[in-house]
Residue frames as a rotation matrix with the C-alpha (Angstrom) as fourth column:
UNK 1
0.976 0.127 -0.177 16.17
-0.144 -0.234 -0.962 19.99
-0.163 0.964 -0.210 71.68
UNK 2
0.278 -0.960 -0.035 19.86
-0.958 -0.274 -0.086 19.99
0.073 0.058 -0.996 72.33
UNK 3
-0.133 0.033 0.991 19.90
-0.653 0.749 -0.113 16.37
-0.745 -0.662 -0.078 73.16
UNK 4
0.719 0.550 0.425 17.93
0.308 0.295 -0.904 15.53
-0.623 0.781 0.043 69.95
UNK 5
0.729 -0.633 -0.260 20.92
-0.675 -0.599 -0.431 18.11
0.117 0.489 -0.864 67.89
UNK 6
-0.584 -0.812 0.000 23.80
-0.786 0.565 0.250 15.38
-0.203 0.146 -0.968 69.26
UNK 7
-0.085 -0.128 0.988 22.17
0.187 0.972 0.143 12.34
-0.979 0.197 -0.059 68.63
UNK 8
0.941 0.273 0.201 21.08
0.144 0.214 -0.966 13.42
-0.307 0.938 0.162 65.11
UNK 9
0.486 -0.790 -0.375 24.98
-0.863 -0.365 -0.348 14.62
0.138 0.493 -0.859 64.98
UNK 10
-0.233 -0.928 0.291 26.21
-0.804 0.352 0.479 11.65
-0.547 -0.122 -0.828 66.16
UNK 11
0.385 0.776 0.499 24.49
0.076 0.512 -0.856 9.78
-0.920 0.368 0.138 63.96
UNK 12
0.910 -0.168 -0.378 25.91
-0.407 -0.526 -0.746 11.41
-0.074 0.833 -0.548 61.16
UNK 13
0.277 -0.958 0.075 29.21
-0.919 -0.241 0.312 11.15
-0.281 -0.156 -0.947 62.17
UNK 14
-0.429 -0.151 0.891 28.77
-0.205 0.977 0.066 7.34
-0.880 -0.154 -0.450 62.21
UNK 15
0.643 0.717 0.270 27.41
0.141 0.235 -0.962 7.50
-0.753 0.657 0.050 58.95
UNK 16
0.878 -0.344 -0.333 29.71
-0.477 -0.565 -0.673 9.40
0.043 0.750 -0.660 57.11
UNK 17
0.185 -0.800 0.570 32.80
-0.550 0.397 0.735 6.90
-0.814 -0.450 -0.367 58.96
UNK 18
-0.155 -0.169 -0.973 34.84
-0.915 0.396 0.077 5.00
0.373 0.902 -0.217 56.00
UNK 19
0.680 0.583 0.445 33.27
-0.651 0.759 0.000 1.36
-0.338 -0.290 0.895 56.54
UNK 20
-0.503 -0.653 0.566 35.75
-0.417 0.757 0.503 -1.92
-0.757 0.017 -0.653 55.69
UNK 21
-0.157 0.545 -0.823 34.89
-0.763 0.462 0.452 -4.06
0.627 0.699 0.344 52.52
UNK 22
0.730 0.454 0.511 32.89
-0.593 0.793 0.144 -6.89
-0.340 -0.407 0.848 53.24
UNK 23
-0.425 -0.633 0.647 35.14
-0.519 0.756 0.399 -9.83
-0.742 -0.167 -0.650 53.45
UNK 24
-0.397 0.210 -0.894 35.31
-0.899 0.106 0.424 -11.69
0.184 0.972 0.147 49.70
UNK 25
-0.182 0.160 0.970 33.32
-0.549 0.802 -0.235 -14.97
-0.816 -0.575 -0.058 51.46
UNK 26
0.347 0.017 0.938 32.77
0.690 0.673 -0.268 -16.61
-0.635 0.740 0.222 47.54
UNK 27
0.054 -0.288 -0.956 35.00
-0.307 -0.916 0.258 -14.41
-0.950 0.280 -0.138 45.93
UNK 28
-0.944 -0.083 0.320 34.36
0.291 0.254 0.922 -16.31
-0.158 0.964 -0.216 42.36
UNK 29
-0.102 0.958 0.269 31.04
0.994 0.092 0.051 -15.34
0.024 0.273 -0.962 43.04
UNK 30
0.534 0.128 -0.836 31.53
0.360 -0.929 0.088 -11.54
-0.765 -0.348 -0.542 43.53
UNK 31
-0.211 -0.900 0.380 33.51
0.801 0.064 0.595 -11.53
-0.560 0.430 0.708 40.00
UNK 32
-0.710 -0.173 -0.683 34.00
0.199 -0.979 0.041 -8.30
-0.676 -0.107 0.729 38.30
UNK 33
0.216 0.860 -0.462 31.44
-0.237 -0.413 -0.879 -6.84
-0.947 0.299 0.115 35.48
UNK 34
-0.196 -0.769 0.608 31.45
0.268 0.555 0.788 -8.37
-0.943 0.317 0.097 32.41
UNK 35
-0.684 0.060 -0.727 31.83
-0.354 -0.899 0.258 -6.61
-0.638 0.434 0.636 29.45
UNK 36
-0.207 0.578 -0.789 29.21
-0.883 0.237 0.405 -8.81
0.422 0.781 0.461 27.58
UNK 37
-0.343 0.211 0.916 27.12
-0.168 0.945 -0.280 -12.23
-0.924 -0.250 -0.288 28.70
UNK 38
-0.548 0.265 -0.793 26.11
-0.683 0.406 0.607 -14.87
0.483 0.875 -0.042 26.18
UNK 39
-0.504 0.494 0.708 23.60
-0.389 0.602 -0.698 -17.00
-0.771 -0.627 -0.111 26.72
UNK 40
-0.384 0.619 -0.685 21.90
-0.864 0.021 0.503 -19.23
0.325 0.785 0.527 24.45
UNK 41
0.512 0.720 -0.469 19.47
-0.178 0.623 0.762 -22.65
0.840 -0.306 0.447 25.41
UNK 42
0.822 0.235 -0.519 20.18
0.420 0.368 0.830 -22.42
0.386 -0.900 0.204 29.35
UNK 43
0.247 -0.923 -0.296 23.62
0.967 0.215 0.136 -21.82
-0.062 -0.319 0.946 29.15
UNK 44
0.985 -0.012 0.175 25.47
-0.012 -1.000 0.001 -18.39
0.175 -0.003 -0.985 30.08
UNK 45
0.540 -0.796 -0.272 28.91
0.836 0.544 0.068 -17.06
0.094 -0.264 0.960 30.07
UNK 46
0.898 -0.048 -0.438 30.28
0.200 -0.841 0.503 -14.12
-0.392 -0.540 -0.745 31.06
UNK 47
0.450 -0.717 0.532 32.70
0.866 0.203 -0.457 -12.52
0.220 0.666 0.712 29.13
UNK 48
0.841 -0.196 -0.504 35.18
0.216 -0.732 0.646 -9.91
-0.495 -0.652 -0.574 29.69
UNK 49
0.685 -0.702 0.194 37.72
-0.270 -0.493 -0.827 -7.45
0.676 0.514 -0.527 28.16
UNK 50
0.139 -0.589 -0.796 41.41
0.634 0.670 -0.386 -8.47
0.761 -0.452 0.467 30.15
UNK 51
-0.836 -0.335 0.436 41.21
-0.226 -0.514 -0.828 -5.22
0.501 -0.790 0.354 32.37
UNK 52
0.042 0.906 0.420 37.96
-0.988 -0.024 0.152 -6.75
0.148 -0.422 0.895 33.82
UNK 53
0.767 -0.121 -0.631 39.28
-0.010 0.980 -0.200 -10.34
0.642 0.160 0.750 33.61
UNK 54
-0.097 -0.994 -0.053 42.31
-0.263 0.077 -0.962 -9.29
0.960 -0.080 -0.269 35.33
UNK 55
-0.096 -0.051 0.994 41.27
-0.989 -0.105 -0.101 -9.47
0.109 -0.993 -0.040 39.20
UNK 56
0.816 0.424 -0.393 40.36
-0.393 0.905 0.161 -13.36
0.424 0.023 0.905 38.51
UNK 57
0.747 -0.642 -0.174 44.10
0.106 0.374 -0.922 -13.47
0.657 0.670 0.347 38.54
UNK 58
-0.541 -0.775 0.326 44.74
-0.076 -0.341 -0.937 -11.73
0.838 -0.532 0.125 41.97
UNK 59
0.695 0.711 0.107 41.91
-0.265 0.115 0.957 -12.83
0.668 -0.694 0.268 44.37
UNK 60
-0.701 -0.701 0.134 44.52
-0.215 0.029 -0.976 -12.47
0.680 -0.713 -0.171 47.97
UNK 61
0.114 0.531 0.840 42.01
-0.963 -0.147 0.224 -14.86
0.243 -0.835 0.495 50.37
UNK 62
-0.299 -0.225 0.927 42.49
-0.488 0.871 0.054 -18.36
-0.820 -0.436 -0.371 52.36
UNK 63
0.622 0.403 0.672 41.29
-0.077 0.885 -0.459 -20.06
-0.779 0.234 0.581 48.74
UNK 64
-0.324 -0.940 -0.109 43.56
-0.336 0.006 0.942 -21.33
-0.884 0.342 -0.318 45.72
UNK 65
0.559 0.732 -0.390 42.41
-0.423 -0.153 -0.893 -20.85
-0.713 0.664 0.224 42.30
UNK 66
-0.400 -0.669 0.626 43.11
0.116 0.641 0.759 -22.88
-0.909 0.377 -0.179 39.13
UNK 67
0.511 0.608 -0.607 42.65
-0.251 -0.570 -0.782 -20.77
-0.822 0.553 -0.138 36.24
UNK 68
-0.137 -0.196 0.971 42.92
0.655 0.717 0.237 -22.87
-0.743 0.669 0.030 32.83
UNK 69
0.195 0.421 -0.886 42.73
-0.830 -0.410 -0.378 -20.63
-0.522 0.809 0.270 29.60
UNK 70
-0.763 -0.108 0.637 41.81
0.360 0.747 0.559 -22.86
-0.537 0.656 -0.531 26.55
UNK 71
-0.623 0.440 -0.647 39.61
-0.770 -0.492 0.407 -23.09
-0.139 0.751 0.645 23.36
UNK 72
0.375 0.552 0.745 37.08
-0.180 0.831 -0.526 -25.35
-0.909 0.063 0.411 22.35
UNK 73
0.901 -0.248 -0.357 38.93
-0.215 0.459 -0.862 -25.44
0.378 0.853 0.360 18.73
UNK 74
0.066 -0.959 0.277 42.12
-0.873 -0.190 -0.449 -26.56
0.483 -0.212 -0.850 20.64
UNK 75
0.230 0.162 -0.960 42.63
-0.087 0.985 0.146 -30.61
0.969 0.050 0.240 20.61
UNK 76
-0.439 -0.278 -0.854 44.87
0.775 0.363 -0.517 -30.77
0.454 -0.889 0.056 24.06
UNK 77
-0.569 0.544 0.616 42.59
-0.703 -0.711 -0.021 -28.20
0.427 -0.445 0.787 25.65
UNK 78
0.303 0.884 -0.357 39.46
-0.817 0.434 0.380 -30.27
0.490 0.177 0.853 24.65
UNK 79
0.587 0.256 -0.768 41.50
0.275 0.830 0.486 -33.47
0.761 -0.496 0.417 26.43
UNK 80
-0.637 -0.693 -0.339 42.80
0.480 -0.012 -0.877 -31.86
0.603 -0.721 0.340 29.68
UNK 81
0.051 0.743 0.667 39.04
-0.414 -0.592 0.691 -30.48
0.909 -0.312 0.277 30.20
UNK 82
0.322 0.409 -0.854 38.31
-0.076 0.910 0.408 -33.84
0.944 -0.067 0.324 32.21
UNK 83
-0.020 -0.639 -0.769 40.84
0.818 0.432 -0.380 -33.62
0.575 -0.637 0.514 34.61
UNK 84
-0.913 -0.249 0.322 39.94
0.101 -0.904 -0.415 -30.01
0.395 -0.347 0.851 35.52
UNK 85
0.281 0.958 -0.050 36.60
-0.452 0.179 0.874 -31.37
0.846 -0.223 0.484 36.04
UNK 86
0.460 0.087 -0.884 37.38
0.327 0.909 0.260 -33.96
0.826 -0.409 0.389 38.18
UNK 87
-0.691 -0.722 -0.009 39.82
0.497 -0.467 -0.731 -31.36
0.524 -0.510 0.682 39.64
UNK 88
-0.402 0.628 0.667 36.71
-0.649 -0.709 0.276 -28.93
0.646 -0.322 0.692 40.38
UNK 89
0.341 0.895 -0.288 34.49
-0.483 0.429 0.763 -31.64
0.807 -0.121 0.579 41.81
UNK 90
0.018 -0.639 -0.769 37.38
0.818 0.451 -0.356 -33.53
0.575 -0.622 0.531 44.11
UNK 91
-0.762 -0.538 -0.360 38.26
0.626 -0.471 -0.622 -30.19
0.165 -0.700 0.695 45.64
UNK 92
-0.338 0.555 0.760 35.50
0.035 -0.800 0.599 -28.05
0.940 0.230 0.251 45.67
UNK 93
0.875 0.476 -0.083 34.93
0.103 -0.016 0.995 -28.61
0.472 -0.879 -0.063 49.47
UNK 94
0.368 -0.899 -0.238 38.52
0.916 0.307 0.258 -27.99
-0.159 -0.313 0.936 49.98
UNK 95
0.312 -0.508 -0.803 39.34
0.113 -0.819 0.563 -24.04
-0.943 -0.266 -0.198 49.10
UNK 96
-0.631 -0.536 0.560 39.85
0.341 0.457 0.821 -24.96
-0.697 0.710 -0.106 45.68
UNK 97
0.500 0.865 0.052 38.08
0.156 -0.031 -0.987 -23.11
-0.852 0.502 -0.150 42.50
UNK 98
-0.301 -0.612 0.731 38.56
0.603 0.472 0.643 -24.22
-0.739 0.634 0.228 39.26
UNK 99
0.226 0.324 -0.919 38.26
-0.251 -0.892 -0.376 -21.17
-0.941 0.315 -0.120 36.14
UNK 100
-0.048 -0.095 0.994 37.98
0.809 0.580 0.095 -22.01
-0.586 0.809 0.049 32.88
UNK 101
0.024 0.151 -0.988 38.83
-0.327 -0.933 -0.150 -18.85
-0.945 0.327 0.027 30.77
UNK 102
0.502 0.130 0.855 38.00
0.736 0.455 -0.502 -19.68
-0.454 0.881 0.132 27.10
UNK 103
-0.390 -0.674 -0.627 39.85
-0.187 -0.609 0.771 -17.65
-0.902 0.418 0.111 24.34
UNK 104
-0.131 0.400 0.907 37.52
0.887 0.455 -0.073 -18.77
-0.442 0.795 -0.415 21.69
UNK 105
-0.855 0.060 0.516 36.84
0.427 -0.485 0.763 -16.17
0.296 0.872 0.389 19.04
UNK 106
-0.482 0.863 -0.148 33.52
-0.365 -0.352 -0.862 -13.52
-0.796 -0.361 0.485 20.45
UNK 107
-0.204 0.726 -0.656 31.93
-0.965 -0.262 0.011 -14.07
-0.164 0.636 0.754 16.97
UNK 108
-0.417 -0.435 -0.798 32.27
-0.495 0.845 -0.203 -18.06
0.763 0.310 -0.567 18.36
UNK 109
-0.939 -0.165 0.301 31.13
-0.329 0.181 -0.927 -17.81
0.098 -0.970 -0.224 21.29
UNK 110
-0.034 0.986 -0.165 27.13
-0.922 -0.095 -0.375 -18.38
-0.385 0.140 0.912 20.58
UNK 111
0.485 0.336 -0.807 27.84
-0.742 0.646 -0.177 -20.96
0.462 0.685 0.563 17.91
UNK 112
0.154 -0.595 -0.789 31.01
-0.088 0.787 -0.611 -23.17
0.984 0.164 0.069 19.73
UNK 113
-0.637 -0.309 0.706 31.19
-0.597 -0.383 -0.705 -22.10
0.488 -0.871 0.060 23.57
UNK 114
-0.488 0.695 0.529 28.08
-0.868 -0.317 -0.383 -22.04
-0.098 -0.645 0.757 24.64
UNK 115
0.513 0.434 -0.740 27.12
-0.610 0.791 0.041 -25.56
0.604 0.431 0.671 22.85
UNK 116
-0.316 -0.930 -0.185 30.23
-0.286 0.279 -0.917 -26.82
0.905 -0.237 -0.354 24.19
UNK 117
-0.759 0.054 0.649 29.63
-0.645 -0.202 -0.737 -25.97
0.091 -0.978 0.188 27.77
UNK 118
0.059 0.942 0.329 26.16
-0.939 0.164 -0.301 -27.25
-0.338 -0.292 0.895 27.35
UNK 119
0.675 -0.071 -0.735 26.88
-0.227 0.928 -0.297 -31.06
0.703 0.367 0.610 25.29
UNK 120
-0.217 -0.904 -0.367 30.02
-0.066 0.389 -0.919 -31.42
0.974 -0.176 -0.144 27.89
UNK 121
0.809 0.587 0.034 27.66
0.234 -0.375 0.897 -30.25
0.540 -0.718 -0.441 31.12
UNK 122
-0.207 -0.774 0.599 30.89
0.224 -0.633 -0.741 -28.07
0.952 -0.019 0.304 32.32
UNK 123
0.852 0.501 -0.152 30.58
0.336 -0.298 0.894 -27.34
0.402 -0.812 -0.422 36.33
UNK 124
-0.236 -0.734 -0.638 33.44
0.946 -0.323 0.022 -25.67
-0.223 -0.598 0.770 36.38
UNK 125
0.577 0.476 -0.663 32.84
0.039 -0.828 -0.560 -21.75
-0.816 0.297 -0.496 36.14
UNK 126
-0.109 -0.400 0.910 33.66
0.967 -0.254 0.004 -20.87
0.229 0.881 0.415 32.32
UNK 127
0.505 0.549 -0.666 34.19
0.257 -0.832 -0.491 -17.55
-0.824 0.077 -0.561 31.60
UNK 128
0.650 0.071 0.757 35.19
0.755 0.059 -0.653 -16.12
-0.091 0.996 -0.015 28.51
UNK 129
0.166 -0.453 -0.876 38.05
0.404 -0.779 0.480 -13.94
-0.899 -0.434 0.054 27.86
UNK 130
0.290 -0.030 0.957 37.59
0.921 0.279 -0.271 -12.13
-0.259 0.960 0.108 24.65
UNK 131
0.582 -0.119 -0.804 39.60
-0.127 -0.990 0.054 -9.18
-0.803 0.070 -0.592 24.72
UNK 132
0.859 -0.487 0.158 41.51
0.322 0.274 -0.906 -9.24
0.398 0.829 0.392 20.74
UNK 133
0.828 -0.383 0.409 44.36
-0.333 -0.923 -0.191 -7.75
0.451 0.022 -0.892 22.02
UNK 134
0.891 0.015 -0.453 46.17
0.287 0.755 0.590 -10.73
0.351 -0.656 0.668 23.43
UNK 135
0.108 -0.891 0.441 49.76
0.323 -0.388 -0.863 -8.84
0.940 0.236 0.246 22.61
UNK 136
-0.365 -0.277 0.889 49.25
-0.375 -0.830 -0.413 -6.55
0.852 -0.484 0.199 25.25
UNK 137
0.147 0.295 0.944 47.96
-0.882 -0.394 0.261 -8.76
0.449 -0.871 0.202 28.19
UNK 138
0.725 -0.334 -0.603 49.56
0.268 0.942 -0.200 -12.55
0.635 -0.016 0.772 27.63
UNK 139
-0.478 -0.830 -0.287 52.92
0.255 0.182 -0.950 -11.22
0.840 -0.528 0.124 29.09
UNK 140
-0.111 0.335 0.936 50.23
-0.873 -0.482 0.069 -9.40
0.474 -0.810 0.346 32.34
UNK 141
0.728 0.622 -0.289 49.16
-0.313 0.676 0.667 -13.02
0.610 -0.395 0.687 32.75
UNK 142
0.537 -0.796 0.279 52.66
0.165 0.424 0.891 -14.35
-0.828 -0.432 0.359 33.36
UNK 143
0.334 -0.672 -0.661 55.81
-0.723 -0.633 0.277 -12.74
-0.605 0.386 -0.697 31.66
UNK 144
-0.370 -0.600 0.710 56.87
-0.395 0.793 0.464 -16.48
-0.841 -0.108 -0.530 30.61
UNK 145
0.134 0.886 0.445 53.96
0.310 0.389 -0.868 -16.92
-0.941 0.254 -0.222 28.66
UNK 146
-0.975 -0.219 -0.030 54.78
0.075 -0.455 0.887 -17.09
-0.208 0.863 0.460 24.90
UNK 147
-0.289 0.775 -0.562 50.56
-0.957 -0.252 0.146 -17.46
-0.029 0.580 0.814 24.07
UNK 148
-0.348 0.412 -0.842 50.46
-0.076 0.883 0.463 -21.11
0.934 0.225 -0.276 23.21
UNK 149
0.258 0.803 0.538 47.32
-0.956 0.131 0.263 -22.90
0.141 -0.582 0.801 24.69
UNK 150
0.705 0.564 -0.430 46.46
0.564 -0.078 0.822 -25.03
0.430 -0.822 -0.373 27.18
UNK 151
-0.407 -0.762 0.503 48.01
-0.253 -0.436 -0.864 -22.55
0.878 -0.479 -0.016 29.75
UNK 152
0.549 0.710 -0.441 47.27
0.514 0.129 0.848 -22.63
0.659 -0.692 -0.294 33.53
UNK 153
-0.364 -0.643 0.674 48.03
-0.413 -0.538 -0.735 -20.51
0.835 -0.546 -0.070 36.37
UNK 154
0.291 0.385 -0.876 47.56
0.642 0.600 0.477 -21.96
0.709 -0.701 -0.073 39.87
UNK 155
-0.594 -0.443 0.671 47.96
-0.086 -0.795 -0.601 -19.22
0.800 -0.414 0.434 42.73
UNK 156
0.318 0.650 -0.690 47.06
0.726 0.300 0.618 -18.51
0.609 -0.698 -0.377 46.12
UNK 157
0.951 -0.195 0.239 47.71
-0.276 -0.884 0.379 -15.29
0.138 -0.426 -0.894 48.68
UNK 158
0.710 -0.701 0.061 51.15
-0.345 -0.270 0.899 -16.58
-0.614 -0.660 -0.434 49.33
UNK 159
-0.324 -0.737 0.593 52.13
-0.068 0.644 0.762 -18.65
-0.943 0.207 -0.259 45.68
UNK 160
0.690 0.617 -0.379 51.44
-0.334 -0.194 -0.923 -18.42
-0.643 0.763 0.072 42.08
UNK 161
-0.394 -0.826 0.403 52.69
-0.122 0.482 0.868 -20.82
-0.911 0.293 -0.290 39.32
UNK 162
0.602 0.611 -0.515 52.19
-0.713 0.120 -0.691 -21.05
-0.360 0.783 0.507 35.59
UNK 163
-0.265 -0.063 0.962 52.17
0.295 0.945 0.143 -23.79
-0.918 0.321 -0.231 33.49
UNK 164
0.041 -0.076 -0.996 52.49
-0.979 -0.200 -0.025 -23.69
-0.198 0.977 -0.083 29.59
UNK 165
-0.923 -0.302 -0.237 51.62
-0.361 0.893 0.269 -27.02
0.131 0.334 -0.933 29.00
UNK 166
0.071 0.830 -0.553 48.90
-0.270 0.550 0.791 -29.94
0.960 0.094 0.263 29.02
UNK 167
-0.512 -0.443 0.736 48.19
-0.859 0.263 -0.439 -31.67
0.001 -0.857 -0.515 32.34
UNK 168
-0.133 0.724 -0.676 46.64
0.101 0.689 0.718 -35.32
0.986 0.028 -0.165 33.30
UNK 169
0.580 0.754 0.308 44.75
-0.158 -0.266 0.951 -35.47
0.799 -0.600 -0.035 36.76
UNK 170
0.514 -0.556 -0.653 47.77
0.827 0.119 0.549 -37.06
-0.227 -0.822 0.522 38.97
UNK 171
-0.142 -0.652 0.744 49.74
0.874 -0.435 -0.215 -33.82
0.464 0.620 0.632 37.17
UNK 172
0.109 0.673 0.731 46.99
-0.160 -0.714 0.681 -31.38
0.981 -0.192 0.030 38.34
UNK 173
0.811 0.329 -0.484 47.00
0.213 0.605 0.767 -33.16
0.545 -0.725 0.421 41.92
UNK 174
0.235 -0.830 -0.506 50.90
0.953 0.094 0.288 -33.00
-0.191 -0.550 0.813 42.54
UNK 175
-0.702 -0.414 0.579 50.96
0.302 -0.910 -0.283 -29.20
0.644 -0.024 0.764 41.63
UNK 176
0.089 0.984 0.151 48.01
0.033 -0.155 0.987 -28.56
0.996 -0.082 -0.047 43.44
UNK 177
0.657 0.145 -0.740 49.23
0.676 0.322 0.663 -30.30
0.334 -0.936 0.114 46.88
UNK 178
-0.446 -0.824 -0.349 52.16
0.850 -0.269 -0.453 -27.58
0.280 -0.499 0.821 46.81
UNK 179
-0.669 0.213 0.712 49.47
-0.232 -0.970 0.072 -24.98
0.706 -0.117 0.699 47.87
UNK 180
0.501 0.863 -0.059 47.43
0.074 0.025 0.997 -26.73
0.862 -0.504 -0.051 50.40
Protein backbone atom coordinates (compact mmCIF):
# COMPACT_ATOMS: atom_id res chain seq x y z
CA UNK A 1 0.00 0.00 0.00
CA UNK A 2 2.89 2.26 0.78
CA UNK A 3 4.49 1.67 -2.52
CA UNK A 4 1.17 2.40 -4.34
CA UNK A 5 0.98 6.03 -1.76
CA UNK A 6 4.59 7.17 -3.60
CA UNK A 7 3.90 6.36 -6.94
CA UNK A 8 0.42 7.97 -6.83
CA UNK A 9 2.56 10.94 -5.01
CA UNK A 10 5.02 10.99 -7.40
CA UNK A 11 2.85 11.20 -9.97
CA UNK A 12 1.37 14.18 -8.74
CA UNK A 13 4.32 15.90 -8.20
CA UNK A 14 5.11 15.49 -11.92
CA UNK A 15 1.88 16.72 -12.70
CA UNK A 16 1.59 19.69 -10.85
CA UNK A 17 5.60 20.65 -12.32
CA UNK A 18 5.39 24.13 -14.40
CA UNK A 19 5.73 22.57 -18.07
CA UNK A 20 7.66 24.92 -20.97
CA UNK A 21 5.46 26.42 -23.84
CA UNK A 22 5.42 24.42 -26.76
CA UNK A 23 7.85 25.88 -29.15
CA UNK A 24 5.85 28.54 -31.70
CA UNK A 25 6.67 25.84 -34.83
CA UNK A 26 4.01 28.08 -37.33
CA UNK A 27 3.75 30.84 -35.15
CA UNK A 28 1.34 32.77 -37.85
CA UNK A 29 -0.64 29.89 -37.35
CA UNK A 30 -1.01 29.97 -33.51
CA UNK A 31 -2.18 33.83 -33.89
CA UNK A 32 -3.94 35.38 -31.06
CA UNK A 33 -8.00 35.45 -30.70
CA UNK A 34 -9.74 37.53 -32.81
CA UNK A 35 -12.05 39.85 -31.67
CA UNK A 36 -14.47 39.17 -34.64
CA UNK A 37 -14.13 36.84 -38.07
CA UNK A 38 -15.84 37.76 -41.31
CA UNK A 39 -16.53 35.53 -43.70
CA UNK A 40 -18.63 35.81 -46.61
CA UNK A 41 -18.61 33.32 -50.13
CA UNK A 42 -15.44 31.17 -48.95
CA UNK A 43 -13.48 33.83 -47.81
CA UNK A 44 -12.56 34.60 -43.99
CA UNK A 45 -10.67 37.14 -42.11
CA UNK A 46 -9.88 37.51 -38.83
CA UNK A 47 -10.08 40.62 -37.27
CA UNK A 48 -8.77 42.09 -34.21
CA UNK A 49 -8.84 45.03 -31.71
CA UNK A 50 -4.74 46.36 -31.63
CA UNK A 51 -4.20 44.75 -28.07
CA UNK A 52 -4.91 41.35 -29.81
CA UNK A 53 -3.20 42.42 -33.07
CA UNK A 54 -0.29 43.48 -31.16
CA UNK A 55 1.79 40.08 -30.71
CA UNK A 56 1.78 39.83 -34.76
CA UNK A 57 4.29 42.55 -34.20
CA UNK A 58 6.64 40.71 -31.68
CA UNK A 59 6.76 36.98 -32.74
CA UNK A 60 10.91 36.45 -31.18
CA UNK A 61 11.59 32.95 -33.42
CA UNK A 62 14.26 31.89 -36.28
CA UNK A 63 11.40 33.45 -38.89
CA UNK A 64 11.12 37.15 -40.34
CA UNK A 65 7.84 38.65 -40.80
CA UNK A 66 6.63 41.29 -43.29
CA UNK A 67 3.71 42.95 -41.95
CA UNK A 68 2.08 45.43 -44.64
CA UNK A 69 -0.92 47.53 -43.20
CA UNK A 70 -3.06 48.90 -46.14
CA UNK A 71 -6.69 49.46 -47.42
CA UNK A 72 -8.43 48.26 -50.26
CA UNK A 73 -9.74 52.08 -50.78
CA UNK A 74 -5.99 53.10 -50.88
CA UNK A 75 -4.56 53.44 -54.70
CA UNK A 76 -0.62 52.73 -53.73
CA UNK A 77 -1.71 50.01 -51.33
CA UNK A 78 -3.91 48.37 -54.09
CA UNK A 79 -0.45 48.61 -56.42
CA UNK A 80 2.25 47.37 -53.97
CA UNK A 81 -0.23 44.28 -53.19
CA UNK A 82 1.62 42.33 -56.13
CA UNK A 83 4.90 42.55 -54.97
CA UNK A 84 3.96 41.33 -51.47
CA UNK A 85 2.51 38.51 -53.26
CA UNK A 86 5.23 37.59 -55.16
CA UNK A 87 7.14 38.41 -51.92
CA UNK A 88 4.95 35.67 -49.98
CA UNK A 89 5.24 33.03 -52.68
CA UNK A 90 9.27 33.56 -53.50
CA UNK A 91 10.01 33.20 -49.82
CA UNK A 92 7.63 31.19 -48.23
CA UNK A 93 10.07 28.18 -48.08
CA UNK A 94 12.62 30.47 -46.74
CA UNK A 95 11.46 31.72 -42.99
CA UNK A 96 9.65 34.41 -44.50
CA UNK A 97 5.75 35.30 -43.70
CA UNK A 98 4.10 37.85 -45.36
CA UNK A 99 0.87 39.80 -43.14
CA UNK A 100 -1.37 41.80 -44.68
CA UNK A 101 -3.16 43.90 -41.93
CA UNK A 102 -6.05 45.78 -43.65
CA UNK A 103 -7.33 49.05 -41.95
CA UNK A 104 -10.42 49.13 -43.99
CA UNK A 105 -13.43 50.46 -42.16
CA UNK A 106 -15.35 47.11 -39.91
CA UNK A 107 -18.70 48.31 -41.45
CA UNK A 108 -16.40 47.55 -44.93
CA UNK A 109 -15.16 44.74 -44.28
CA UNK A 110 -18.13 42.28 -45.68
CA UNK A 111 -18.83 44.58 -48.60
CA UNK A 112 -14.86 45.63 -49.78
CA UNK A 113 -12.35 43.17 -47.92
CA UNK A 114 -13.66 40.16 -48.18
CA UNK A 115 -14.58 40.63 -52.12
CA UNK A 116 -11.25 41.98 -52.50
CA UNK A 117 -9.36 39.11 -51.03
CA UNK A 118 -11.59 36.83 -52.96
CA UNK A 119 -11.52 38.72 -56.94
CA UNK A 120 -7.52 39.24 -56.18
CA UNK A 121 -7.13 35.33 -54.79
CA UNK A 122 -4.77 36.90 -51.87
CA UNK A 123 -2.36 33.96 -50.38
CA UNK A 124 -0.89 36.04 -48.27
CA UNK A 125 -2.53 35.82 -44.65
CA UNK A 126 -4.92 39.03 -44.46
CA UNK A 127 -5.98 39.96 -41.32
CA UNK A 128 -7.89 42.82 -40.42
CA UNK A 129 -7.06 45.38 -37.96
CA UNK A 130 -10.11 47.25 -36.97
CA UNK A 131 -9.55 48.72 -33.77
CA UNK A 132 -11.07 52.82 -34.31
CA UNK A 133 -8.70 54.07 -32.11
CA UNK A 134 -5.70 54.39 -34.37
CA UNK A 135 -4.43 57.60 -32.08
CA UNK A 136 -3.55 55.46 -29.42
CA UNK A 137 -1.73 52.48 -31.15
CA UNK A 138 -0.03 53.98 -34.63
CA UNK A 139 2.84 55.47 -32.45
CA UNK A 140 2.85 51.31 -30.50
CA UNK A 141 3.43 50.20 -34.09
CA UNK A 142 6.52 52.32 -34.61
CA UNK A 143 6.96 55.82 -32.87
CA UNK A 144 7.95 57.25 -36.50
CA UNK A 145 4.78 56.44 -37.85
CA UNK A 146 2.73 59.61 -38.65
CA UNK A 147 -0.52 57.07 -39.92
CA UNK A 148 -0.19 57.53 -43.63
CA UNK A 149 -0.73 54.20 -45.60
CA UNK A 150 1.04 51.85 -47.28
CA UNK A 151 3.17 51.27 -44.08
CA UNK A 152 5.37 48.15 -43.50
CA UNK A 153 7.27 46.80 -40.73
CA UNK A 154 9.82 44.06 -41.47
CA UNK A 155 11.34 42.44 -38.16
CA UNK A 156 12.93 39.48 -36.93
CA UNK A 157 14.27 38.26 -33.18
CA UNK A 158 17.35 40.32 -33.68
CA UNK A 159 16.00 43.50 -36.25
CA UNK A 160 12.95 45.44 -36.92
CA UNK A 161 12.50 48.20 -39.57
CA UNK A 162 9.62 50.37 -40.67
CA UNK A 163 8.88 51.75 -43.76
CA UNK A 164 6.32 54.64 -44.41
CA UNK A 165 6.25 54.36 -47.90
CA UNK A 166 5.28 52.31 -51.18
CA UNK A 167 7.61 49.51 -52.28
CA UNK A 168 8.26 47.67 -55.85
CA UNK A 169 9.49 43.93 -55.61
CA UNK A 170 13.46 44.61 -56.14
CA UNK A 171 12.62 47.32 -53.05
CA UNK A 172 10.95 44.55 -50.95
CA UNK A 173 13.96 42.09 -51.90
CA UNK A 174 16.92 44.53 -50.93
CA UNK A 175 15.27 45.25 -47.46
CA UNK A 176 14.43 41.86 -46.99
CA UNK A 177 18.12 40.39 -47.72
CA UNK A 178 19.26 42.62 -44.61
CA UNK A 179 17.52 39.97 -42.36
CA UNK A 180 18.44 36.72 -43.87
Amino acid sequence: MKKILVVCMALGALACQKKEPAVDADPVATDPTPTKVYSKDGVSVNSYDFKAFEPLLHKNNDTTYVVNFWATWCAPCIAELPHFEKLNRDYKDKKVKVILASLDFSKQVESNLLPFIKNKNLQSKVVHLGDPDANAWIEKVDSTWSGAIPATVIYNKTKRNFYEQSFTYEQLQQELAQFQ
